[in-house]
TIMAR-715228 format. One record per atom (N, C-alpha, C): residue in three letters; atom name; x, z, y. Coordinates in Angstrom, 2 decimals, decimal comma. Last residue first. Layout:
REM residues N
[ALA; CA; [X; Z; Y]]
...
***
This chain:
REM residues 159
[UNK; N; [13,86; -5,24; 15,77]]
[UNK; CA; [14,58; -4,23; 14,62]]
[UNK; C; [12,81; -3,55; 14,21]]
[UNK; N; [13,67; -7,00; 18,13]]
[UNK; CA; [13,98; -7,41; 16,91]]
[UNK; C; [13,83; -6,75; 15,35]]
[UNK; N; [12,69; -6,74; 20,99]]
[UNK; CA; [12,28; -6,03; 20,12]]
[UNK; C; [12,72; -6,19; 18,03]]
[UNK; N; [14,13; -7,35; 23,25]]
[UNK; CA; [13,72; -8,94; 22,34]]
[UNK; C; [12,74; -8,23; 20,94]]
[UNK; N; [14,94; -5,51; 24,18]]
[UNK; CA; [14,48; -6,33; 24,85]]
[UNK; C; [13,59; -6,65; 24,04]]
[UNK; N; [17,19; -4,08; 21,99]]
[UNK; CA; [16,26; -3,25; 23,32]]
[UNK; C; [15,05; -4,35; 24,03]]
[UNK; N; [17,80; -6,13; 20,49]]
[UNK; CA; [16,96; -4,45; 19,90]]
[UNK; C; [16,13; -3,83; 20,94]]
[UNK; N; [18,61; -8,04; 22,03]]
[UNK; CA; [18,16; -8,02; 20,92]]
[UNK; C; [17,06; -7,32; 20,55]]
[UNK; N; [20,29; -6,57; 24,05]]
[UNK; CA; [19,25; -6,92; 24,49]]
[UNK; C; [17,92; -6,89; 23,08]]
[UNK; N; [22,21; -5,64; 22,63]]
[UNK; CA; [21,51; -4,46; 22,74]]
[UNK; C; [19,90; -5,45; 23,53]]
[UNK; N; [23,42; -7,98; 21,55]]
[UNK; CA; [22,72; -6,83; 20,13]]
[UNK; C; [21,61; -5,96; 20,45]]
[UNK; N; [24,18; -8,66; 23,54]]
[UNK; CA; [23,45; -9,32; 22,84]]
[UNK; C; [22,74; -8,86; 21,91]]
[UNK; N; [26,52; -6,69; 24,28]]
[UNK; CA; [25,44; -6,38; 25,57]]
[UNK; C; [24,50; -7,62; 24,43]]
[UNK; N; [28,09; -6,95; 22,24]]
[UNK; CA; [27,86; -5,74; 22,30]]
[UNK; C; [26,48; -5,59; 23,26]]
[UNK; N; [29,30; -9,81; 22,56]]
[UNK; CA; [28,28; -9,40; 20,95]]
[UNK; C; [27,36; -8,02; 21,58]]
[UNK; N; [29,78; -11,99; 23,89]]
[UNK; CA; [29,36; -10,57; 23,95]]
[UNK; C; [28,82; -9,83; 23,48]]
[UNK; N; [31,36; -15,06; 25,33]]
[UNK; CA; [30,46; -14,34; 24,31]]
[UNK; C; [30,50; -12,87; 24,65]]
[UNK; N; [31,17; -16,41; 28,22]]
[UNK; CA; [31,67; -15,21; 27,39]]
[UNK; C; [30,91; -15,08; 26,37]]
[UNK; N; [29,38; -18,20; 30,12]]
[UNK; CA; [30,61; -18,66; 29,78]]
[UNK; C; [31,29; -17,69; 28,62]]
[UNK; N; [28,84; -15,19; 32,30]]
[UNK; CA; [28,29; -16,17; 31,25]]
[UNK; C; [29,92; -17,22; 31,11]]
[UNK; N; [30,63; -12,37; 32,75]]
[UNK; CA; [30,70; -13,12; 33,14]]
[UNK; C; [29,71; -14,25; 32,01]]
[UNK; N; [29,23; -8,78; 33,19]]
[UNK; CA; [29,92; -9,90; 32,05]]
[UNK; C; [29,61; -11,13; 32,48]]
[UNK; N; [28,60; -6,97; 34,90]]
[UNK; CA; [29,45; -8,02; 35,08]]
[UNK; C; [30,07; -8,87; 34,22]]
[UNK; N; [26,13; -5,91; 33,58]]
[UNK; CA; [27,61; -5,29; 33,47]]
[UNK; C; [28,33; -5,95; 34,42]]
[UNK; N; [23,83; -6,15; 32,59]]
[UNK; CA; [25,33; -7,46; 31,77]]
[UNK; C; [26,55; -6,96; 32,67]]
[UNK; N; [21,78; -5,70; 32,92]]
[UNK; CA; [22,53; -4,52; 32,65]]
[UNK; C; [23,83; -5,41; 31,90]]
[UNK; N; [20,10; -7,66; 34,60]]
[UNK; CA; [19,88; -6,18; 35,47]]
[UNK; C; [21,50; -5,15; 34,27]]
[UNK; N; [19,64; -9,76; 32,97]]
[UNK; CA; [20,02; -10,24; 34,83]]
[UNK; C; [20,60; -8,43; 35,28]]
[UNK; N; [18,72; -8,78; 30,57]]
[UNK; CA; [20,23; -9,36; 30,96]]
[UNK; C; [20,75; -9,39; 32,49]]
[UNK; N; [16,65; -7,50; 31,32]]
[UNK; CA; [17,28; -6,86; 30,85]]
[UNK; C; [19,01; -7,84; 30,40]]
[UNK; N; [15,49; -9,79; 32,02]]
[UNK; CA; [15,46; -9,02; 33,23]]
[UNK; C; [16,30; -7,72; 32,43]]
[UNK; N; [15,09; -11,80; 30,29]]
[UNK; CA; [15,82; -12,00; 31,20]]
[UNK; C; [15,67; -10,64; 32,21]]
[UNK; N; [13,62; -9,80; 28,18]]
[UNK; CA; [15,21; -10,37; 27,84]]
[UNK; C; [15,58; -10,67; 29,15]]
[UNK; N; [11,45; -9,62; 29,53]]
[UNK; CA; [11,96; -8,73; 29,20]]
[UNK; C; [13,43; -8,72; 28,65]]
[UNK; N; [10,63; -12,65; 29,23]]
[UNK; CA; [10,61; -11,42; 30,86]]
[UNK; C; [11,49; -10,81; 30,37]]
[UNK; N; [10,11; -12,56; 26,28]]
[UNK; CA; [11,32; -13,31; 27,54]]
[UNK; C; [11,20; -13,16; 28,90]]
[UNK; N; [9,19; -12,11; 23,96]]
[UNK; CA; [9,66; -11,54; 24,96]]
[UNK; C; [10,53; -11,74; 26,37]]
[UNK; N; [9,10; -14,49; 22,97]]
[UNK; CA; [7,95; -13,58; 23,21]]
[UNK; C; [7,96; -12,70; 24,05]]
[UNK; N; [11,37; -15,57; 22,89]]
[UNK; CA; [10,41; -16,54; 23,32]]
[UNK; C; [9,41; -15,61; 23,69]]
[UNK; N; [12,92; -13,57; 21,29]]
[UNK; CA; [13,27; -14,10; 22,90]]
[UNK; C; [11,97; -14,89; 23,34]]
[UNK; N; [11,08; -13,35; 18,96]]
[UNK; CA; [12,11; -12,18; 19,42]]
[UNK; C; [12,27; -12,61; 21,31]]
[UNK; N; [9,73; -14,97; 17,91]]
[UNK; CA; [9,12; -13,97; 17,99]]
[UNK; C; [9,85; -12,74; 18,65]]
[UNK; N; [10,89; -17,62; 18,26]]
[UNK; CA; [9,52; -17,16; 18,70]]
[UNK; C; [9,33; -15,54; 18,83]]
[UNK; N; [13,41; -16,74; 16,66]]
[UNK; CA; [13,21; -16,88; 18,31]]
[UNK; C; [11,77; -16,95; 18,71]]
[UNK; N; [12,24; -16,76; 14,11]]
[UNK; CA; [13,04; -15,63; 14,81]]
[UNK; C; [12,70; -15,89; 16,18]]
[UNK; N; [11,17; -18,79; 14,05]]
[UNK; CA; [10,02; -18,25; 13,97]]
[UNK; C; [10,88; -16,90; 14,59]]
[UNK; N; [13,63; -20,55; 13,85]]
[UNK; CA; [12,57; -21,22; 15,11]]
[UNK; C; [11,78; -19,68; 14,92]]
[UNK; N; [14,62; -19,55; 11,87]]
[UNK; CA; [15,23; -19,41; 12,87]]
[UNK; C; [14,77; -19,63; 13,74]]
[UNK; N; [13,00; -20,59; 9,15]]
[UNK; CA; [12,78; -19,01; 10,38]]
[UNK; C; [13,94; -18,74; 11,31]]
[UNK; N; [13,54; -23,04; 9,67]]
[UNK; CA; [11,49; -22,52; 10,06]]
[UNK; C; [12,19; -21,35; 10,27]]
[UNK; N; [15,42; -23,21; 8,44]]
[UNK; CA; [15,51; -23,27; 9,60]]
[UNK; C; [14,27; -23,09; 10,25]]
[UNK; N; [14,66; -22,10; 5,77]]
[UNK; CA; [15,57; -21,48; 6,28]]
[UNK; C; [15,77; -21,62; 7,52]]
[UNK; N; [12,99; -24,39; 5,01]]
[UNK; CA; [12,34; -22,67; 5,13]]
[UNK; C; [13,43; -22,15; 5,83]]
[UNK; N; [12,75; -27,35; 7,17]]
[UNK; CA; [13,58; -26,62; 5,64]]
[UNK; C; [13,26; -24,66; 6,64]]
[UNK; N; [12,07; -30,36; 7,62]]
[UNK; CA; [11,97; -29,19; 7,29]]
[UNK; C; [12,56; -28,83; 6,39]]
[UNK; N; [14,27; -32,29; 10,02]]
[UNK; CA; [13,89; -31,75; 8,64]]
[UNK; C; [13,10; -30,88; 8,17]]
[UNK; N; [16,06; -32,09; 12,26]]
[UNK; CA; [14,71; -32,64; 12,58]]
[UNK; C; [13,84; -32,36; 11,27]]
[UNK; N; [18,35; -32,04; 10,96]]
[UNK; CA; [17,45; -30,52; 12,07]]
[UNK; C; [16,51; -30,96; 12,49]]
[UNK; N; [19,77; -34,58; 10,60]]
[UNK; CA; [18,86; -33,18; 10,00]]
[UNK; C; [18,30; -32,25; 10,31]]
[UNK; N; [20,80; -35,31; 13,11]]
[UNK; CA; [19,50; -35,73; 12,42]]
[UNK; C; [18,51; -34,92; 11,38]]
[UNK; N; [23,42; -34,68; 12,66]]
[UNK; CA; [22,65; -33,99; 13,67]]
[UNK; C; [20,96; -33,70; 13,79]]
[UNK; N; [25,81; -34,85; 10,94]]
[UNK; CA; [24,36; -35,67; 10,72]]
[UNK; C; [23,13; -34,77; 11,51]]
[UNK; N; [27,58; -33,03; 10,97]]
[UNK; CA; [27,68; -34,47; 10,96]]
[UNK; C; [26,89; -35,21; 10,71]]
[UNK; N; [25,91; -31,00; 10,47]]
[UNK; CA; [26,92; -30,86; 11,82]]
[UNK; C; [27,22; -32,33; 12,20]]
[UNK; N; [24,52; -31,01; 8,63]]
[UNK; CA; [24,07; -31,10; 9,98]]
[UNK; C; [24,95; -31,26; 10,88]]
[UNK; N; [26,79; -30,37; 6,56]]
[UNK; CA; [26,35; -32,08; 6,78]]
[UNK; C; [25,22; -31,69; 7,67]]
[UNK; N; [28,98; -27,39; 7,37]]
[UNK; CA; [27,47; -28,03; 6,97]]
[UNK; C; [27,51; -29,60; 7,22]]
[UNK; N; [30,93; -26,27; 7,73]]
[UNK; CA; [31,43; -27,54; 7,17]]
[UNK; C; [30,22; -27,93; 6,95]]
[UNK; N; [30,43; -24,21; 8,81]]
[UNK; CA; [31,38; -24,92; 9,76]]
[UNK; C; [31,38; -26,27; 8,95]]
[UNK; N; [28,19; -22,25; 8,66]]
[UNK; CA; [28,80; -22,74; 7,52]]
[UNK; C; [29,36; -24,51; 8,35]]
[UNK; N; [27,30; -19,20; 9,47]]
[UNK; CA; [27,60; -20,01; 10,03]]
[UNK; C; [28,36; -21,40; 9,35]]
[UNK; N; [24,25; -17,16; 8,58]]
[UNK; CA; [25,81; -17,47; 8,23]]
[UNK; C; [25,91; -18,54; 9,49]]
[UNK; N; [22,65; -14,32; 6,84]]
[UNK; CA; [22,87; -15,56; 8,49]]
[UNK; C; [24,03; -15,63; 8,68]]
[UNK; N; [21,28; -14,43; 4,16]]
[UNK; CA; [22,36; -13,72; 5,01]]
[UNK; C; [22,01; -15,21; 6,28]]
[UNK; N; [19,48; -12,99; 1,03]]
[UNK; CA; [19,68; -13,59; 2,04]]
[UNK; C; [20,24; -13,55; 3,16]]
[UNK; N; [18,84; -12,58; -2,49]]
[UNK; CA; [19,46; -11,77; -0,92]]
[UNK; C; [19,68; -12,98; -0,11]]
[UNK; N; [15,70; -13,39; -3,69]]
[UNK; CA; [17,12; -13,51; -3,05]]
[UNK; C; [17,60; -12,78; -2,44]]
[UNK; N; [12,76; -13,15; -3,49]]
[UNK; CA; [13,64; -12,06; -4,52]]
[UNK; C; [15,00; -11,99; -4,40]]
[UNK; N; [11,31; -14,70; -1,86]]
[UNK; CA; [11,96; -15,37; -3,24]]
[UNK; C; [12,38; -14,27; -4,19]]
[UNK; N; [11,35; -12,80; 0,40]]
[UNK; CA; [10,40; -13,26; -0,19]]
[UNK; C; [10,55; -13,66; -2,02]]
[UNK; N; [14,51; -11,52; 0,52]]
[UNK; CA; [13,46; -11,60; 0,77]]
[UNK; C; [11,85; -12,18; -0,07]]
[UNK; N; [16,72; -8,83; 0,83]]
[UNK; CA; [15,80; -9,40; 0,14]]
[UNK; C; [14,76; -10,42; 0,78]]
[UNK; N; [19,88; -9,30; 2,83]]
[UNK; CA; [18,43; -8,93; 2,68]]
[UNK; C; [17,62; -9,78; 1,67]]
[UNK; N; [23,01; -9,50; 1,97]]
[UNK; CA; [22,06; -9,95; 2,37]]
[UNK; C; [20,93; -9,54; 2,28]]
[UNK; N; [25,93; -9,55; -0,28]]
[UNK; CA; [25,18; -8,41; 1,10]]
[UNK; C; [24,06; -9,34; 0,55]]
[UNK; N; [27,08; -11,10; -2,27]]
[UNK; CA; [27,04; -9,89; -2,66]]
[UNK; C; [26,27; -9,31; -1,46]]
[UNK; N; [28,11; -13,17; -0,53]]
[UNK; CA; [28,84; -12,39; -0,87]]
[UNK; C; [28,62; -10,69; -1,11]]
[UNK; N; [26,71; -15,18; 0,71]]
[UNK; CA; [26,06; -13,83; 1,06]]
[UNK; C; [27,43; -13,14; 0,79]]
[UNK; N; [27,14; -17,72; -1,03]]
[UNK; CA; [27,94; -17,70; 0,96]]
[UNK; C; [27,48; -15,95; 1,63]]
[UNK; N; [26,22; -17,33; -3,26]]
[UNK; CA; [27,24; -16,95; -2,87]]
[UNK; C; [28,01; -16,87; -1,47]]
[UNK; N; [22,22; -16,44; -2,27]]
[UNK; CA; [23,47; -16,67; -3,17]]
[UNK; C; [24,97; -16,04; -2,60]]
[UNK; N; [21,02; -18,24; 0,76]]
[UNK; CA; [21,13; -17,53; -0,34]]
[UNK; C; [22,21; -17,42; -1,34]]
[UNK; N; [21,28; -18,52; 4,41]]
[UNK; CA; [21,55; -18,44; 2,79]]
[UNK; C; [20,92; -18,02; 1,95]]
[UNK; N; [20,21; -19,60; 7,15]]
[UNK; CA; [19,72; -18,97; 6,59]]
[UNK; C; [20,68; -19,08; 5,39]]
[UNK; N; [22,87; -21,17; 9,67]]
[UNK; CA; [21,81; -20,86; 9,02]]
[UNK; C; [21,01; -19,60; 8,18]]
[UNK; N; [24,72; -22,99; 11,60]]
[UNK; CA; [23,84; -21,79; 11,59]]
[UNK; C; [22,71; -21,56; 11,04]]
[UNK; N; [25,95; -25,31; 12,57]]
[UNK; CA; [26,10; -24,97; 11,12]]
[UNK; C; [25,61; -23,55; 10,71]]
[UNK; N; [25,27; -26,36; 14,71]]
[UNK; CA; [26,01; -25,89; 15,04]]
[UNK; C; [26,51; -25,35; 13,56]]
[UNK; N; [22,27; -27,16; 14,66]]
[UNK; CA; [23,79; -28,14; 14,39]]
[UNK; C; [24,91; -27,74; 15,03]]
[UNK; N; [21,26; -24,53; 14,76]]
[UNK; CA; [21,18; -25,49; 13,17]]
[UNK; C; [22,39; -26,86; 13,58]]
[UNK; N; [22,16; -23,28; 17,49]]
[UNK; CA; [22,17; -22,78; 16,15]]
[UNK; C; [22,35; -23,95; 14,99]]
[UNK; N; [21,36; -24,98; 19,34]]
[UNK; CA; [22,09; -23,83; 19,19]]
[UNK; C; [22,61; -23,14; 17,77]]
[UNK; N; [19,73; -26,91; 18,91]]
[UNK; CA; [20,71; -27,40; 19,64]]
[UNK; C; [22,31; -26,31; 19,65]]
[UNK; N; [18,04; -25,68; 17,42]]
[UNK; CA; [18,31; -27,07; 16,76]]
[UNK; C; [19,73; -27,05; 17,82]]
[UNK; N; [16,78; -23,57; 18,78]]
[UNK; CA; [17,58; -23,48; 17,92]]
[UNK; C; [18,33; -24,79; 17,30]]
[UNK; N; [15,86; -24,81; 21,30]]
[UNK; CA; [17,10; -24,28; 21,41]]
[UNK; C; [18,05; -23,64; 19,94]]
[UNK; N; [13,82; -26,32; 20,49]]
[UNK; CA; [14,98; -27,61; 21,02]]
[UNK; C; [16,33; -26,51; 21,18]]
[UNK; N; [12,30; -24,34; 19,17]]
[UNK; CA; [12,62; -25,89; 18,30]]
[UNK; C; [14,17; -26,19; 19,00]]
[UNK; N; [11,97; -22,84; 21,49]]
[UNK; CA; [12,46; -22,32; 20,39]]
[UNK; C; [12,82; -23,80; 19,64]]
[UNK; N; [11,93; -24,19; 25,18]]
[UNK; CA; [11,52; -23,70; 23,65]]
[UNK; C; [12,14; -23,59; 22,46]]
[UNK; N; [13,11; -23,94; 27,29]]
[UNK; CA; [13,19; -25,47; 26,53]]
[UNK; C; [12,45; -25,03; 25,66]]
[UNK; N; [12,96; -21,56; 28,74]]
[UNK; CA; [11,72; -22,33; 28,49]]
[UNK; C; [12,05; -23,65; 27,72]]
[UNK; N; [15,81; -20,66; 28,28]]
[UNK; CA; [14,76; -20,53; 27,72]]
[UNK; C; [13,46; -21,05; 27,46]]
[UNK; N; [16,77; -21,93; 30,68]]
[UNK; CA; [16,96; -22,45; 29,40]]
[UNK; C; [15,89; -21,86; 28,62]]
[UNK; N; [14,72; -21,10; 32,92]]
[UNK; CA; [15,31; -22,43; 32,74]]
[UNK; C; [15,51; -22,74; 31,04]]
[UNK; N; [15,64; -18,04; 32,56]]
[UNK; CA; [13,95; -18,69; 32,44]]
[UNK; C; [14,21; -19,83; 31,98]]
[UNK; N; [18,57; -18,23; 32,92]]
[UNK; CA; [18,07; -18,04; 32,01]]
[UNK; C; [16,81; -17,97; 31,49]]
[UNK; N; [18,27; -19,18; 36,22]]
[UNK; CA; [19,12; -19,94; 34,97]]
[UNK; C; [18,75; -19,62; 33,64]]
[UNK; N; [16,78; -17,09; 37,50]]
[UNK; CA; [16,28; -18,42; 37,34]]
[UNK; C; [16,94; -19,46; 36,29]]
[UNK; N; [18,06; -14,69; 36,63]]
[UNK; CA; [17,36; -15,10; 35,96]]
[UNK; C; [16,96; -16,51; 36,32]]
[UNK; N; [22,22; -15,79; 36,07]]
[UNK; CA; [20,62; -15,65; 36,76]]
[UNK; C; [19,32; -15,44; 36,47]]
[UNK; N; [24,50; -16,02; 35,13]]
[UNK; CA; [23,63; -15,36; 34,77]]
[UNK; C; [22,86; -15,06; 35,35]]
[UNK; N; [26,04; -19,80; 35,67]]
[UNK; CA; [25,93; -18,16; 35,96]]
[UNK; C; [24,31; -17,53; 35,74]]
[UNK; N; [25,81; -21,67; 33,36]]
[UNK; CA; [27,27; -21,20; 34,77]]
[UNK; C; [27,22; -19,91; 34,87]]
[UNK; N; [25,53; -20,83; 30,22]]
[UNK; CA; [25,37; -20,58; 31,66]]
[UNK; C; [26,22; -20,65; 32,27]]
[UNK; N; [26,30; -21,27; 27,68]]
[UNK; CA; [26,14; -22,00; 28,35]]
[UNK; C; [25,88; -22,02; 29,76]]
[UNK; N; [26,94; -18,54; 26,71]]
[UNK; CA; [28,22; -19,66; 26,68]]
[UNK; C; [27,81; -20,86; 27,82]]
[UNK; N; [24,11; -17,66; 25,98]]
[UNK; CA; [24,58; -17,01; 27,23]]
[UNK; C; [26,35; -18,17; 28,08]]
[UNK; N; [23,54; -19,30; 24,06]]
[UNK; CA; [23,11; -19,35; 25,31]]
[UNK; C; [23,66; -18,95; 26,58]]
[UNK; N; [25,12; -17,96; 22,41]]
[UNK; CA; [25,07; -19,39; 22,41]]
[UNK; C; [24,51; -19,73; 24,04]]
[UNK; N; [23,88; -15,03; 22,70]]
[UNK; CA; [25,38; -15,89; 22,52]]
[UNK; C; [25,71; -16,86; 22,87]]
[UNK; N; [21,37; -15,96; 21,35]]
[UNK; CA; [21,73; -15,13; 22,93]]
[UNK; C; [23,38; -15,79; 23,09]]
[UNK; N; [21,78; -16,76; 18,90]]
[UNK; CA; [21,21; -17,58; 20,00]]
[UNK; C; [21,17; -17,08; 20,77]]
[UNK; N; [23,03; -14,19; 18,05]]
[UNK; CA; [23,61; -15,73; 17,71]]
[UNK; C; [23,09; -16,30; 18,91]]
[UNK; N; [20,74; -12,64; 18,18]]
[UNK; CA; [21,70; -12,10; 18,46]]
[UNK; C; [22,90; -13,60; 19,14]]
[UNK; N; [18,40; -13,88; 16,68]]
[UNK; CA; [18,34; -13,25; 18,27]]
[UNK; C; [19,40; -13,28; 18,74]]
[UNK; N; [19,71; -13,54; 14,16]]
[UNK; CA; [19,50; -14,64; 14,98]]
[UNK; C; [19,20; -14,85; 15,91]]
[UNK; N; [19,78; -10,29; 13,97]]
[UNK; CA; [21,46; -11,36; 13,65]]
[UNK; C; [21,30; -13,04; 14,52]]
[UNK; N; [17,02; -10,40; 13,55]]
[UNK; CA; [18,52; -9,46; 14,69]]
[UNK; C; [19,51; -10,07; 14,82]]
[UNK; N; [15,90; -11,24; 11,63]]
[UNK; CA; [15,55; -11,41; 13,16]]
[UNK; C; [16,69; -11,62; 14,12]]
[UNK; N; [16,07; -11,10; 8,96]]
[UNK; CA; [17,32; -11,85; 9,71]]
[UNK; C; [17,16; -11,81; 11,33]]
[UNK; N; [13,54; -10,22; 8,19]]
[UNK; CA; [14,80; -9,54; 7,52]]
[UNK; C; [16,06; -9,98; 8,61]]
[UNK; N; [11,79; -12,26; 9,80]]
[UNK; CA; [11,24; -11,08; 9,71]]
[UNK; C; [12,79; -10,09; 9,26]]
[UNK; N; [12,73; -14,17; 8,83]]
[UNK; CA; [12,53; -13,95; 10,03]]
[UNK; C; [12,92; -12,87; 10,46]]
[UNK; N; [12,13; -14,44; 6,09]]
[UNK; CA; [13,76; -14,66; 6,29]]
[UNK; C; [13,43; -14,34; 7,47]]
[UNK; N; [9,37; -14,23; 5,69]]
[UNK; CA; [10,13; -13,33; 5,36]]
[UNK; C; [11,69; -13,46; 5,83]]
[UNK; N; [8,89; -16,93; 7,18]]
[UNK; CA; [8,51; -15,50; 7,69]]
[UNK; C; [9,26; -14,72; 7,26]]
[UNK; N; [10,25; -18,58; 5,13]]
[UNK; CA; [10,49; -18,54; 6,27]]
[UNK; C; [10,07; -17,40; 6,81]]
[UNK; N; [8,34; -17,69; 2,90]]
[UNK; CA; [10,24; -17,51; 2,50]]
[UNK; C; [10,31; -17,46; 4,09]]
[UNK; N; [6,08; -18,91; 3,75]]
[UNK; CA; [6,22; -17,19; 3,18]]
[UNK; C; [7,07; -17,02; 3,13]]
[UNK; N; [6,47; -21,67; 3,82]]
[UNK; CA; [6,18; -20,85; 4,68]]
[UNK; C; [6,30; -18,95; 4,61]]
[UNK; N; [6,89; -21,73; 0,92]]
[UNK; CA; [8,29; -21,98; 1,58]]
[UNK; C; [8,39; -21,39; 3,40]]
[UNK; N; [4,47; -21,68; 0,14]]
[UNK; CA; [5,49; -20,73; -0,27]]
[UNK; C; [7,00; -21,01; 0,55]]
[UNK; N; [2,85; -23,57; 1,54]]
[UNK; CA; [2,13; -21,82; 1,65]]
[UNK; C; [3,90; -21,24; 1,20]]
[UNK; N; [4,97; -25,78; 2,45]]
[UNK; CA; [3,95; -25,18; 1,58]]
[UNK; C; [3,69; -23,84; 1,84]]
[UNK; N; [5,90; -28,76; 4,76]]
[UNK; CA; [6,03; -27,01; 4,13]]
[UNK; C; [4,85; -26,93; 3,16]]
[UNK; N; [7,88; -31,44; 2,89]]
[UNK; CA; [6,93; -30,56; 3,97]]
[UNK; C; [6,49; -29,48; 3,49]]
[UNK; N; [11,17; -31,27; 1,94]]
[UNK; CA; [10,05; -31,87; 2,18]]
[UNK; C; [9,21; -31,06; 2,86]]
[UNK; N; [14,01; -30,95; 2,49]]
[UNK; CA; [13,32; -30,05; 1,59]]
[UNK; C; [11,86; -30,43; 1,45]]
***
């Protein structure tokens, strides 16, 4: 998409800012799959890779993105552009098979980095100690939409 501009920077914030929750949500998920076990020393660990290396690794070549248009199907949040906009997962993306791309700029994956900055990265005491302390016994290795949503909202301050 070439290098950023004042306006493609403004689309990214705004897609952040509307999509926070859903991408907080995703990259908890993702993360959480990867843990042996739910520690905080294990989840400081990953977390500190930083937002770039965990959405790229988690999310964008995984086919996790920002939309516009028809992959919305009619939902999605307004944003900046005037678009509706959705957080999808698009299994057949050319990142997936060209891994290389996520090295790219593009507004849509600026706010998946700017989501996690501003949701887990910022808050990240507060995510790991609200996972280490109310996961229940949910085993890592599990997805868990229900205890990810709540860190999300409750932790990660998303909403």
């Amino acid at each position: 998409a070439g290098p950023p501009t004042p306006q493609s920077r403004q689309l990214a914030a705004s897609l952040s800012q509307h999509l926070g929750c859903g991408i907080c949500q995703q990259l908890l998920n993702s993360l959480w799959e990867d843990l042996r076990r739910p520690t905080a020393t294990n989840l400081r660990s990953k977390i500190s890779e930083g937002c770039p290396r965990l959405v790229k690794e988690h999310l964008l070549r995984q086919g996790w993105t920002a939309f516009s248009g028809a992959p919305c199907d009619g939902g999605g949040k307004i944003a900046a552009d005037g678009a509706a906009w959705c957080f999808i997962q698009d299994t057949m993306s050319e990142v997936i098979r060209r891994p290389e791309m996520a090295e790219h700029y593009d507004p849509a994956a600026d706010s998946l980095m700017r989501a996690c900055e501003d949701t887990i990265a910022f808050h990240m005491e507060r995510v790991i100690i609200y996972l280490t302390n109310f996961h229940n016994g949910a085993p890592a290795k599990m997805r868990n939409e229900a205890l990810m949503r709540s860190v999300c909202v409750e932790a990660a301050c998303c909403e």
